[in-house]
N, C-alpha and C positions, 0 to 999 in steps of 0.2 A: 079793348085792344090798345097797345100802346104805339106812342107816337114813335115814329122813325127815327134816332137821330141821324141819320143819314140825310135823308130826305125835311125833317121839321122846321129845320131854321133857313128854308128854303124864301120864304117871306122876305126874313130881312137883307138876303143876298139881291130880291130882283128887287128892292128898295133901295137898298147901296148902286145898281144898275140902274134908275132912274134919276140916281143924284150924277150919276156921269159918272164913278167908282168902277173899272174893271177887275173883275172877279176869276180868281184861279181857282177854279173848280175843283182840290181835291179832295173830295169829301166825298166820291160818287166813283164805281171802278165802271166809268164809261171809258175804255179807250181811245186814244182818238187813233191807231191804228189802223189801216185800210180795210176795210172789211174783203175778203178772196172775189175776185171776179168769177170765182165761176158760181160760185153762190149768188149773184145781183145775175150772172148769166144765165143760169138755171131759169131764174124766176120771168126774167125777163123774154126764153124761149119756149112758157110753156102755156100751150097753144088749147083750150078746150073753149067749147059751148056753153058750158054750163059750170059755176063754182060751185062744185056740189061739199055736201058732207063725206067726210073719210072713212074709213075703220075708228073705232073708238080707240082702239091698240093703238092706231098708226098703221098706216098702207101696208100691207106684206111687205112689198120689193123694198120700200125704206129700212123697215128692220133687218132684215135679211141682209141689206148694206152695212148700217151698223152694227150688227152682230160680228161680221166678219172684220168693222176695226178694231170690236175689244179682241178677237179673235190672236189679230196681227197685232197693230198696236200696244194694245194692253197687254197682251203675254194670254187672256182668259178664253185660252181653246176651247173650253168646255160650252160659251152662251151662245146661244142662238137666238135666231129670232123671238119665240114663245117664251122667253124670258126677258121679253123688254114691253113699255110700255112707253109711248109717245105723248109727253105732255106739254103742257103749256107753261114752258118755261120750266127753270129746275125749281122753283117752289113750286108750282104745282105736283111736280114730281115729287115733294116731302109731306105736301099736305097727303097727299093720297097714302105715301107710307106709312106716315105716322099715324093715320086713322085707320088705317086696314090692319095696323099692328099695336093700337096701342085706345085701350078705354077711357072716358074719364076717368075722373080721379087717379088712373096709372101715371106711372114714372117714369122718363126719360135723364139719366145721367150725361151732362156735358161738363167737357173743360172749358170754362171762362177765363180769359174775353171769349165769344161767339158769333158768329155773325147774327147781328140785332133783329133780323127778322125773324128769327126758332123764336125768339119769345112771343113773335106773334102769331105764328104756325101753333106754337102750342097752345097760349089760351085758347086760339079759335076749335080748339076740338077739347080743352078744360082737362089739358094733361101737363100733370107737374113737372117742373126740370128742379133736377140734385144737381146743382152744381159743383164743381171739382176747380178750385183754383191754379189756373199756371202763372208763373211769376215771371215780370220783365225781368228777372236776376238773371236767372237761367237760359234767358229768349224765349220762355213761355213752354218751353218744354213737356214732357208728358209726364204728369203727376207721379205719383207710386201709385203700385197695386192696391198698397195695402189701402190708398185713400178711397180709391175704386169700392174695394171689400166692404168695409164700413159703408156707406150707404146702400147697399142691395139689402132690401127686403122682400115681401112678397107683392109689394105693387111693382117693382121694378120690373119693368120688360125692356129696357131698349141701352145702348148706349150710341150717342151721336156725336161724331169728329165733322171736322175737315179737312178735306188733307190736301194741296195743301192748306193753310189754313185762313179762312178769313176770320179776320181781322190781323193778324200775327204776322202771316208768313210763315210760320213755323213748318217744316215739313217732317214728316213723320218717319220713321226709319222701319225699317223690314222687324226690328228685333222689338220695336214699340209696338207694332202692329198685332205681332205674335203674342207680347204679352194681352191685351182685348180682345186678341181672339179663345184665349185659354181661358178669360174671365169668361166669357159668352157661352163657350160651350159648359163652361163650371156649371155657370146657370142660368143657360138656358133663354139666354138671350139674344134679341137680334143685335145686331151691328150695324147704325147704319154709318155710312160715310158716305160726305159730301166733298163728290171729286173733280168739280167744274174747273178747277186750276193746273189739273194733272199736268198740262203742256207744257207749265211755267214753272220749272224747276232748273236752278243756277249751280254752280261751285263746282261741277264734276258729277253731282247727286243725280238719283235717278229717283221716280216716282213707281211706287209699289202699291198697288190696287189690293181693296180685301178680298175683290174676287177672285184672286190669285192664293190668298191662306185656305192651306187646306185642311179641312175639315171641317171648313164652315159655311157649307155652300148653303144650308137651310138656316142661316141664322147673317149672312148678310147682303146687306141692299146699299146697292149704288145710286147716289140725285146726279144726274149729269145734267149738261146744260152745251149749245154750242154759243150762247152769249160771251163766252170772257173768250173763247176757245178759238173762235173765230171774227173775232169784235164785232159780232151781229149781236147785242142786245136787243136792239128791237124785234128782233125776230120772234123773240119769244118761244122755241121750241128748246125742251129739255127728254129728260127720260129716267123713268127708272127700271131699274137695273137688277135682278136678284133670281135664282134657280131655286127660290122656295114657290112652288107653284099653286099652294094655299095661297101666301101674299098676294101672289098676279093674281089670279081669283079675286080677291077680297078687293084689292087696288080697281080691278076693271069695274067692279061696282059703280067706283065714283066715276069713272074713264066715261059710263055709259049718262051718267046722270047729266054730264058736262057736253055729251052728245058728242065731240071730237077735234081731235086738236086741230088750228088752224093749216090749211090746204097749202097755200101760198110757201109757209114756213117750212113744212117738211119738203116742198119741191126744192125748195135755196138748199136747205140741209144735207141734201141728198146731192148738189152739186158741189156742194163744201166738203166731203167727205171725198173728193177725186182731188185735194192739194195737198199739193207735193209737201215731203216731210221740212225742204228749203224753205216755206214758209216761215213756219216754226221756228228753225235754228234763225234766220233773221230776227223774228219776231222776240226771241229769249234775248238774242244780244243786244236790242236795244232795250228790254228791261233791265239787262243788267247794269247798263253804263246809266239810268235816270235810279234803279237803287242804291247804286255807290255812290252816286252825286248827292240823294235825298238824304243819306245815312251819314255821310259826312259832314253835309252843311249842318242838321242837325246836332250830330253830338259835338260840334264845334262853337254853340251856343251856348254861353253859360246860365248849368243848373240845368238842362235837358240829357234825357237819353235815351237812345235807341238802340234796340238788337238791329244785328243785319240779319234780315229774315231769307228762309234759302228757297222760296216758292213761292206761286201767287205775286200780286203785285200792291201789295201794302205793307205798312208798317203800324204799330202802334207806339208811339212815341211820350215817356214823360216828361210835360212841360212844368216848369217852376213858378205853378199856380195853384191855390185851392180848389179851385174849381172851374171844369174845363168846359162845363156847359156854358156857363155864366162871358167866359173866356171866347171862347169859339161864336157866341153871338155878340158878345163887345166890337169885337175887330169888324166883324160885317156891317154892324150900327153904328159906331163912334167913332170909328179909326179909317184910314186910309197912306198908303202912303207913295209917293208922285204918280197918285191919280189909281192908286192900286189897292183891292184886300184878296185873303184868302179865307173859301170854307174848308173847313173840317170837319169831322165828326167827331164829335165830343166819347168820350169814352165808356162816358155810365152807362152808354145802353145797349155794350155788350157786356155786360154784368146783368147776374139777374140776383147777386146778391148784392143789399141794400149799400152804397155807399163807398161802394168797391169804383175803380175806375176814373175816380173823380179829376187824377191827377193828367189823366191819358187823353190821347187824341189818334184816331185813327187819320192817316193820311195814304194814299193812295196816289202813285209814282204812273198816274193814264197820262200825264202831260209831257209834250218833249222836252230837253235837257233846257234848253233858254228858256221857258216859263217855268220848270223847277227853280233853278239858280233863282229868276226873280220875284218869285213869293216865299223865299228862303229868307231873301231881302228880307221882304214884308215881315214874315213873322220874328226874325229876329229886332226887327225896328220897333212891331207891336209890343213883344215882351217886355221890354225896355222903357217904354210908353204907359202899359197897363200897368209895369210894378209901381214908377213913379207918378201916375192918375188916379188908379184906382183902389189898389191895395193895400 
């Protein structure tokens, strides 16, 4: 299994915190957002005897709930309850997909960067990913078909997105979407996409679900999650999502093996599903105003550069180094500055081809606008610092 970057250089950040060093956390999409009162209200009015075990699916009445927001929300009249599946968190919701849909030695095609844990969703089931490179030129945009084409052969079953996307921000357009879906049904593949960011979409843009292209209702699968959606990460409840009723079959396998998703978390979830859409629009216009602030300071440093990404809440940023693992643990270990550092996530390890990434760093806009601005500080005082120390 490979090590997180997200989470590995976790070490020398709470060692920089024992030297007195405060640490701007953006390496992690913890938001510090409120998480909705009626979800801590939910949890906090529900009254039984006994903490028992659930359905392995997830409670009727919960799905039945969420069926009816992709219903409304999403636009996807067609899902109902029996095509959802209650998991523990939205990785568990991928581990389940991508085993119920895909054997060892089969193939999974992603566009790199990715978010760094597919690569550890896949070894742990010894299924390869093809990767398809997107370019910070473009803002990481969606490859060509034709690059698509070329790697499909007869191990290939899956294509896996995000949309929008982590690590990028990239968000995917209706007419990208359509072209994946024509590959898929070309041949015969599923689709899956990961849509735990859906809500967090800027510029005018809207977000378009594959559950919504049609003609592909037995070729794709949705990872939802209400961690980013409703800043409950700890909650840990996700779901997956898909009207091919083989996969729920094959998925509930694992659903049962795992015995059932946590009791607590679908009661919150299920009260989190009654806030209002005013959340939301709040909730979007303060990522917007901490992305134009993160995306400016940045390309205002010289030698870096960032896309402004139109979804989700990160960026991935090149910084004017060779090497950004090396980078991204220097500042933690050796640098500080008026009593301050920042983590990040180094870039390689949303790459899962060799050596790609190196120049990148994922940074993630969860922090309000006066701790942006001042680990912008920092990192422009570090670079400055590193070239003339270490370089």
């Amino acid at each position: 299994m490979p090590a997180s970057p997200i989470r590995k250089l976790v070490p020398y950040a709470d060692d920089a915190k024992k030297r007195g060093t405060h640490i701007y956390h953006l390496n992690i999409g913890q938001p510090d957002i409120k998480t909705p009162p009626q979800l801590m209200e939910a949890v906090r009015n529900f009254d039984t005897d006994v903490l028992a075990y659930i359905h392995s699916q997830g409670t009727p009445e919960y799905r039945a709930k969420l069926a009816k927001y992709y219903q409304e929300a999403v636009g996807a009249k067609h899902i109902s309850p029996d095509d959802i599946i209650t998991t523990t968190g939205g990785s568990e919701a991928l581990f389940f997909g991508l085993f119920a849909c895909l054997d060892p030695e089969e193939e999974v095609i992603m566009t790199e960067p990715f978010y760094a844990n597919y690569n550890g969703f896949t070894k742990a089931g010894n299924i390869k990913i093809r990767p398809i490179t997107a370019s910070i030129e473009n803002g990481f945009a969606l490859p060509s078909i034709e690059a698509f084409e070329k790697l499909i052969n007869e191990k290939t079953k899956a294509i896996l997105i995000c949309n929008p996307s982590n690590p990028t921000g990239y968000l995917y357009s209706q007419a990208e979407l359509e072209q994946l879906r024509d590959i898929a049904i070309k041949h015969d593949l599923f689709l899956f996409c990961d849509e735990v960011y859906r809500e967090f979409v800027y510029d005018g843009q809207e977000h378009y679900s594959v559950l919504n292209l049609e003609g592909l209702e037995n070729h794709a699968i949705v990872i939802d999650s209400i961690s980013k959606r409703y800043s409950a990460c700890g909650a840990r409840l996700g779901a997956l999502v898909t009207k091919n009723q083989e996969v729920i079959a094959a998925a509930l396998k694992f659903a049962q093996a795992r015995l059932s998703p946590p009791t607590f978390s679908e009661i919150g979830a299920a009260g989190a599903l009654d806030v209002p859409s005013s959340y939301f629009e709040k909730v979007v216009a303060e990522y917007i105003t901490r992305r134009d602030l993160l995306v400016e300071k940045l390309n205002e440093m010289q030698g870096v550069t960032c896309p402004k990404p139109g979804g989700a809440f990160y960026v991935m940023a090149q910084l004017p180094v060779q090497d950004t693992d090396h980078f991204c643990q220097w500042i933690l270990e050796s640098f500080s500055h008026e009593g301050a550092s920042v983590m990040m996530a180094p870039g390689s390890g949303f790459y899962s081809t060799e050596g790609l990434g190196k120049q990148e760093v994922r940074i993630a806009y969860v922090l309000n606008k006066e701790a942006i601005e001042k680990a912008m500080q920092c990192l422009t005082v570090a670079l400055k610092t590193y070239k003339e120390t270490v370089t």
